[in-house]
C-alpha positions, -999 to 999 in steps of 0.1 A, spaced: -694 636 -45 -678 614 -73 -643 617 -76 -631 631 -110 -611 601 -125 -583 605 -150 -566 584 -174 -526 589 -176 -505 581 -205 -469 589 -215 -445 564 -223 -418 575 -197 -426 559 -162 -409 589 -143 -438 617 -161 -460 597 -153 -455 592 -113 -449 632 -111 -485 637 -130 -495 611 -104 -481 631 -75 -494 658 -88 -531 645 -93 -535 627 -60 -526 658 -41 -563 676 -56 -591 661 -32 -618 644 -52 -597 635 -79 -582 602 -86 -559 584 -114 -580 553 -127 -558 541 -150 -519 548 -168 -507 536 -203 -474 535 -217 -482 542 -253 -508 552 -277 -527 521 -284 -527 511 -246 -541 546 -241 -569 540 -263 -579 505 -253 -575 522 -216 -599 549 -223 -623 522 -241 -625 500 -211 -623 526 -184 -642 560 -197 -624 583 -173 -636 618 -173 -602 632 -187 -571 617 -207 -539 635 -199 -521 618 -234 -485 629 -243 -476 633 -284 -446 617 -282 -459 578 -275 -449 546 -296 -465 527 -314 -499 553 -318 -486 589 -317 -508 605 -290 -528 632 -315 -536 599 -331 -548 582 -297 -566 614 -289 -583 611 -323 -596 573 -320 -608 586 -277 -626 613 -293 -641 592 -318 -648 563 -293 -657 578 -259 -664 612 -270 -675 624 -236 -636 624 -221 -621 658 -220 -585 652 -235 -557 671 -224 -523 668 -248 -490 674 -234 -456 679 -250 -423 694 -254 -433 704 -290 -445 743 -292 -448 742 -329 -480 760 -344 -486 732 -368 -485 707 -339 -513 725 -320 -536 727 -346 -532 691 -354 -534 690 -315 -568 709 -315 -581 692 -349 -577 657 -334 -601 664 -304 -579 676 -278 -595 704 -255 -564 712 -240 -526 721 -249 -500 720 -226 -459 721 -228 -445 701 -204 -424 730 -194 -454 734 -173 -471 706 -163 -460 708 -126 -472 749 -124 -502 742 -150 -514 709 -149 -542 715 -120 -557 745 -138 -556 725 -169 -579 700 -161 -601 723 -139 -607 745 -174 -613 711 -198 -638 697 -171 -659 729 -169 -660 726 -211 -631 752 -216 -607 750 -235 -571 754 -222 -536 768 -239 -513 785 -216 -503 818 -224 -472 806 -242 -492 782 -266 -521 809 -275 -492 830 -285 -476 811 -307 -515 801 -324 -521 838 -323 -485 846 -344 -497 812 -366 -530 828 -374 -513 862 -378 -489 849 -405 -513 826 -423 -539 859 -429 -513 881 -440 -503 855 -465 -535 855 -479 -537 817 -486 -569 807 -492 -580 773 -473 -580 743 -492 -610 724 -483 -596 689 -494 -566 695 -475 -580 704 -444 -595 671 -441 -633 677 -434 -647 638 -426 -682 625 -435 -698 634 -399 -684 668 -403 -697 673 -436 -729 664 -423 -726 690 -395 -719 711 -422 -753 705 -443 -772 704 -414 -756 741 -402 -763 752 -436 -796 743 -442 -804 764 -410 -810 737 -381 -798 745 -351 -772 725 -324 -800 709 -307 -821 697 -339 -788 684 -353 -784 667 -319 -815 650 -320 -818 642 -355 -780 626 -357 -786 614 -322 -762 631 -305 -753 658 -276 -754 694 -284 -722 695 -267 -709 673 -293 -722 690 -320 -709 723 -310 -676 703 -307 -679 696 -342 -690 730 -352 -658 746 -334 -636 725 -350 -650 728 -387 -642 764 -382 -608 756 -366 -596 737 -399 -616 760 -425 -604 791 -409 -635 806 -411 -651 827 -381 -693 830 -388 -718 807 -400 -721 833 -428 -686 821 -440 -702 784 -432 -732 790 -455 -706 803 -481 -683 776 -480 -711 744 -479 -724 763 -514 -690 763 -531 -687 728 -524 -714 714 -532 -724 706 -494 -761 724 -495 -776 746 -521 -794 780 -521 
């Protein structure tokens, strides 16, 4: 069986040995390769396509949400996992909007880390029970506020617009897939995290919003 190989990168060379430690001691699994900040991390995941990047948020040079945004965009196969001292709602959402299928505070790396990248490998996401809460009490606060989401803010790019159209006009994952040639996994990616930034729940609310803007037509 192959082995699962994983990409490391944290700018602190005593993280990354205990990450190490604790990879090797999972049979089958294996780190390929170890950067020491965020551009490294990208060129690493270029060159070596590893089945998961474990990328901290605190990197020079390329911030690691930024790093897991250009691996998503490049190799968009690898399941990223982000780690971090930071428990701030705002910093898990940008987290979650930059690719990353995984959240986890290095408070728990040692306890966590192994169930982290079982979950993200079997196309799961994974927060630990700390993290959902505080994206739960996020969520909470933003609907009781009643803000309405700005569309331009939320940064919607041209592929995800296209997702968009496409939703709207009623194809479905696997047409989109084959007419923008590429995976249904990738398209349902794409759909999850449209809905992430929009806040919106149902392609109803999709429909709705691709009107307003302009996006697709009735």
């Amino acid at each position: 069986m192959r082995k699962l190989r994983i990409l490391i990168a944290d700018d602190h060379g005593l993280v990354r040995r205990g990450i190490r430690e604790v990879l090797h001691s999972r049979l089958g699994w294996r780190v390929a390769g170890e950067a020491a900040n965020g551009r490294e991390a990208v060129a690493k995941a270029i060159e070596l396509k590893p089945d998961v990047a474990v990328v901290d948020i605190g990197m020079p040079e390329l911030d690691g949400i930024e790093a897991a945004r250009q691996i998503r965009e490049s190799v968009p196969e690898i399941k990223i996992l982000v780690i971090t001292m930071n428990e701030s709602d705002s910093m898990i959402r940008r987290a979650l909007d930059a690719g990353a299928d995984g959240y986890l505070l290095k408070s728990d790396l040692t306890v966590c880390l192994p169930k982290a990248v079982e979950a993200i490998v079997a196309g799961k996401r994974f927060l630990t029970p700390k993290v959902s809460e505080i994206v739960l009490e996020g969520f909470l606060k933003s609907k009781s506020e009643h803000q309405p989401v700005d569309w331009k803010a939320a940064r919607i790019t041209p592929r995800e617009t296209e997702i968009i159209h496409h939703l709207a006009s009623g194809k479905t994952n696997k047409e989109i897939a084959k007419q923008l040639k590429i995976t249904v996994r990738t398209v349902e990616t794409h759909r999850a995290r449209i809905m992430l930034k929009l806040g919106i729940h149902s392609l109803a609310e999709l429909i709705h919003y691709a009107m307003r803007h302009g996006i697709a037509t009735a």
